[in-house]
C-alpha positions in Angstrom: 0.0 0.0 0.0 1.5 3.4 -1.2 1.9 5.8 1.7 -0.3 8.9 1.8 1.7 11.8 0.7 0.4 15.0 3.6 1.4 18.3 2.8 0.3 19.9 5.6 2.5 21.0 8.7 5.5 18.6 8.1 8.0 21.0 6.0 11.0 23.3 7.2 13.3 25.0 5.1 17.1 24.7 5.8 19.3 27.8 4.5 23.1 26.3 4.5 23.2 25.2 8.4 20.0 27.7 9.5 16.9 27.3 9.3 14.4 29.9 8.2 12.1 31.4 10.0 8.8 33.5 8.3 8.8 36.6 10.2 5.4 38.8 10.2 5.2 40.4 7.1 7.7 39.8 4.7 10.6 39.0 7.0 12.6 36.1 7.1 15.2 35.8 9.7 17.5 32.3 10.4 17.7 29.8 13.6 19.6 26.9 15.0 16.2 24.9 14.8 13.2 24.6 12.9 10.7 27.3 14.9 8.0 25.4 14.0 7.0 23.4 11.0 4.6 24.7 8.0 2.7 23.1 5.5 4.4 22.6 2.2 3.1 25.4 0.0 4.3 27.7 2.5 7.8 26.2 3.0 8.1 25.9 -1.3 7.4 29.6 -1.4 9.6 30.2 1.5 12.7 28.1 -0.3 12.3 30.0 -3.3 12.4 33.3 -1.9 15.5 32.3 0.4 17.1 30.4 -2.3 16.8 27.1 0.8 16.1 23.2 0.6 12.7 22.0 1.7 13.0 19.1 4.6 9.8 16.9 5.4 9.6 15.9 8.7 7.8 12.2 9.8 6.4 11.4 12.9 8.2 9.0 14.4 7.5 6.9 17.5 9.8 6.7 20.4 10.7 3.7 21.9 10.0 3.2 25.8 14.2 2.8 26.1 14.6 6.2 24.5 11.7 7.8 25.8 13.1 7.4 29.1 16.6 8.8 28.5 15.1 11.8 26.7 13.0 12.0 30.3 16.4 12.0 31.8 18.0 14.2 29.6 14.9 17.2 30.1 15.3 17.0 34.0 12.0 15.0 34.5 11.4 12.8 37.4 9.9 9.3 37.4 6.7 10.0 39.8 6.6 6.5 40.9 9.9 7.0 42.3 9.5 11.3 44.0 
């Protein structure tokens, strides 16, 4: 079964080792990480205007191993254990 192609809310557009950033108006300003992510029309528009490559982003699911070191990493107790 062919996966369903969404074009909604996965996209970010990298500029060299930045990523952009659609200010109000007609801004654009550069960050270390995606701000948020944008629906694809949006980030096409946005790469052509910034001259930057479009990345799609896919939800992936953590595993209960790494869920836990990321819990770790964040500063987040176990309850069971406070």
């Amino acid at each position: 079964m062919e996966e369903e192609i969404k074009v909604n809310g996965n996209f970010a557009v990298k500029v060299g080792n930045m990523w952009a950033k659609q200010e109000y108006g007609d801004s654009v300003s550069l960050t270390d990480q995606p701000d948020k992510l944008m629906g694809f029309k949006k980030a096409y528009e946005l790469s052509k205007k910034v001259g930057g490559r479009i990345s799609m982003f896919k939800p992936q699911e953590i595993g209960e191993s790494e869920l836990n070191n990321l819990a770790l990493a964040a500063g987040i107790g176990n309850k069971e254990e406070e």
